[in-house]
N, C-alpha and C positions, 0 to 999 in steps of 0.2 A: 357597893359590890366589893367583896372582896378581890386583890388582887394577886392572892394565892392560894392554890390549894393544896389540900394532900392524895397522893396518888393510894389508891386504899389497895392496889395489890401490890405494889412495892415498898409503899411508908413513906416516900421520899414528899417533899415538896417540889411543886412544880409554878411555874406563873400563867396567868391566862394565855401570855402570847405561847408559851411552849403546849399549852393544851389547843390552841388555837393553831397549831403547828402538827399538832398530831393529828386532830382532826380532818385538816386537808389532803395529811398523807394517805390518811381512810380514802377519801373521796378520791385522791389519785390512783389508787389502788382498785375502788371496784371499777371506777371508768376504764383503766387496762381488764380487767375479768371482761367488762361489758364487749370489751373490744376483739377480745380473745375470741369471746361466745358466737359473737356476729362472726367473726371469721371462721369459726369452725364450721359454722351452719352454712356458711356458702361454701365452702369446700365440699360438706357435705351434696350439697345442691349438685353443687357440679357434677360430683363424681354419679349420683343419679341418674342426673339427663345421660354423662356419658356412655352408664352402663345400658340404659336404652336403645342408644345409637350402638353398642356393639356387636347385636346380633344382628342388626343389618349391613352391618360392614361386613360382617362373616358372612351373609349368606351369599354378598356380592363377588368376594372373594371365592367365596364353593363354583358360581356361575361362573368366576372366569377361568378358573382351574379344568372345570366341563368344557368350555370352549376349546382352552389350550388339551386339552385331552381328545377331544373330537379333530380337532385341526391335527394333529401329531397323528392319528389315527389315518387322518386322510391324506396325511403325506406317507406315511410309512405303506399303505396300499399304493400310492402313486410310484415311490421307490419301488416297489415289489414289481408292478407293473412296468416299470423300467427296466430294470435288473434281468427281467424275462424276453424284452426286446432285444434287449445286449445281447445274452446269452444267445438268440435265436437266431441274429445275424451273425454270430463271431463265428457259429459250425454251418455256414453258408444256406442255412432258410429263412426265406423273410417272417415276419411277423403274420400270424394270423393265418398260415397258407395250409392249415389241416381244416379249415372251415370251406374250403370251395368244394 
């Protein structure tokens, strides 16, 4: 076996160990691509499941926004209804006394 050869797109002479050196580099190199790939594809993954779970988180958040809308509702009628007792006691009638 020879113990050199010639690199035929450079011309250069190289020895086995240096081609033996390159080669590894190869194999260093697609195991990063490999590793890249696999990571992409779970990012991807992720980002998937996430976007599933984000119209449920939205609809949860619509639901409590209706809540806080119906409660603010139901207080600003209770204010109102206050605010009319005030006023009906401050010019000396009590509350409710046009219904007897």
């Amino acid at each position: 076996m020879k113990s050199k050869y010639v690199d035929l797109q450079t011309g250069e002479v190289i020895t086995v160990k240096q081609l033996l050196a390159y080669e590894k580099g190869k194999d260093r190199i697609w195991e990063a691509a490999d590793e890249m790939r696999s990571l992409l594809l779970n990012i991807a993954e992720a980002r998937e499941e996430q976007a599933q779970h984000l119209p449920m988180e939205a609809q949860a958040i619509r639901e409590c926004v209706k809540n806080y809308d119906a409660a603010e509702e139901q207080l600003g009628k209770g204010e109102a209804g206050h605010l009319a007792t005030e006023r009906a006691s401050a010019i000396g009638n009590p509350p409710n006394v046009g219904n007897r």
